[in-house]
Every structure is written in structure tokens, then in C-alpha cells.
C-alpha positions as CSV (number, residue, x, y, z in Angstrom):
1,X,1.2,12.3,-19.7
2,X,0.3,10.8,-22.7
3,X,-3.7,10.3,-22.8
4,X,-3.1,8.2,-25.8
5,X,-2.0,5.4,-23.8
6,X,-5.2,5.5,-21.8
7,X,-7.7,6.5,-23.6
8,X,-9.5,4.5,-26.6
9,X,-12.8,4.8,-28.8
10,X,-13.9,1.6,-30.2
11,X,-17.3,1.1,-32.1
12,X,-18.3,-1.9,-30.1
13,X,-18.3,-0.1,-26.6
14,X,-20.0,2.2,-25.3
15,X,-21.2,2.8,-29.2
16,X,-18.2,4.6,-30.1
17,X,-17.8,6.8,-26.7
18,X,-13.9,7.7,-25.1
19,X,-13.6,5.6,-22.7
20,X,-10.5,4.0,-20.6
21,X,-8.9,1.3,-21.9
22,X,-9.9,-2.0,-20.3
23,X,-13.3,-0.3,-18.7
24,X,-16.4,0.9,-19.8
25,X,-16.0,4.4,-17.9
26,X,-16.5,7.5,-20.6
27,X,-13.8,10.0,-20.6
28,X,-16.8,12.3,-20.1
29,X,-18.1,10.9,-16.6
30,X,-14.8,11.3,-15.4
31,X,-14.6,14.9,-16.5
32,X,-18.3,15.9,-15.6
33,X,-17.5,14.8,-11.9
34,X,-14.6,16.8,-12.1
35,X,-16.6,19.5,-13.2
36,X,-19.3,19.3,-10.4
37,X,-16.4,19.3,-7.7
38,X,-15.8,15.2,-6.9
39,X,-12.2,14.8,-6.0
40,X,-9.9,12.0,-7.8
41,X,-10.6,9.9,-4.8
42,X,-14.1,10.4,-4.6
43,X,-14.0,9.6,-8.1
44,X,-11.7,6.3,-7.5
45,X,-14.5,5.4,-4.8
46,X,-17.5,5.5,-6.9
47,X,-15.4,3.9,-9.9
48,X,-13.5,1.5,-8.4
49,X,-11.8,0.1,-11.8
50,X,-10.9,3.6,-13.1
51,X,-7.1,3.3,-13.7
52,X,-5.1,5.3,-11.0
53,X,-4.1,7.7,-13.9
54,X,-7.4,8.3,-15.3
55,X,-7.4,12.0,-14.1
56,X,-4.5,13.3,-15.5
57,X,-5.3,11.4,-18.6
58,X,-9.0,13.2,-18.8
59,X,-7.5,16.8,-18.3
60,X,-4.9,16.1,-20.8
61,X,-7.3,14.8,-23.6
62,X,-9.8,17.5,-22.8
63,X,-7.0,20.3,-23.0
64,X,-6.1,18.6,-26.1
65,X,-9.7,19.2,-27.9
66,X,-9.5,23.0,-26.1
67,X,-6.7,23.4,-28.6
68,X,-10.1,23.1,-31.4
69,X,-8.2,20.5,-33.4
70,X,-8.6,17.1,-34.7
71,X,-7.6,14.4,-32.3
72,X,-7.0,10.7,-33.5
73,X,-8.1,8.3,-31.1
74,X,-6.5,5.2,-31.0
75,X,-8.6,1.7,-31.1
């Protein structure tokens, strides 16, 4: 799984914030929910445009910053 491919930061959205490409969804939401227990389904309920890969994608880039180094982000 590459996150890069999924994830993308860009200034004009969401001022600056991870999100999924193509949606306004933070990186962060996704992994909060995660967090508090939500299933990937739940999670594709509630966010209905979240791509289908958004999960692995989230785990991946936050085991990524785990690893405490720096992460270029595409646009």
C-alpha cells in the first residue's frame, strides 16, 4: 500500500490538512474513528465518498510518522 497515491496536502483545502485525494475528508478523522472503535464500514457509512482504500492508506501513513521522520506529502 502506497499512502502516497492517496493521500495529499494542498494549501487550498482544508488549509493545508492530509486529506484524500479528490475529498475533503482529513487523514485524521479517518484515524480518530479508528481510534474510538468505528469499523471501516461504519466509517464508509458515515463518509460515503471516502475511497474504498482509505483505511489501509491512514494506517500506513500514520505508521509512517510512528517511524518519527520527515514525510513528503505529495500535492
Amino acid at each position: 500500500m502506497r499512502w502516497q497515491d492517496l493521500i495529499t496536502a494542498d494549501p487550498t483545502i482544508m488549509h493545508g490538512a492530509t486529506c484524500f485525494r479528490g475529498t475533503r475528508i482529513p487523514v485524521a478523522v479517518v484515524l480518530d474513528n479508528l481510534a474510538a472503535g468505528l469499523t471501516p464500514e461504519a466509517l464508509q457509512e458515515q463518509y460515503p465518498t471516502l475511497p474504498e482504500r482509505a483505511v489501509p492508506a491512514a494506517l500506513a501513513y500514520a505508521a509512517d510518522l510512528a517511524r518519527e521522520r520527515i514525510l513528503p506529502i505529495p500535492a
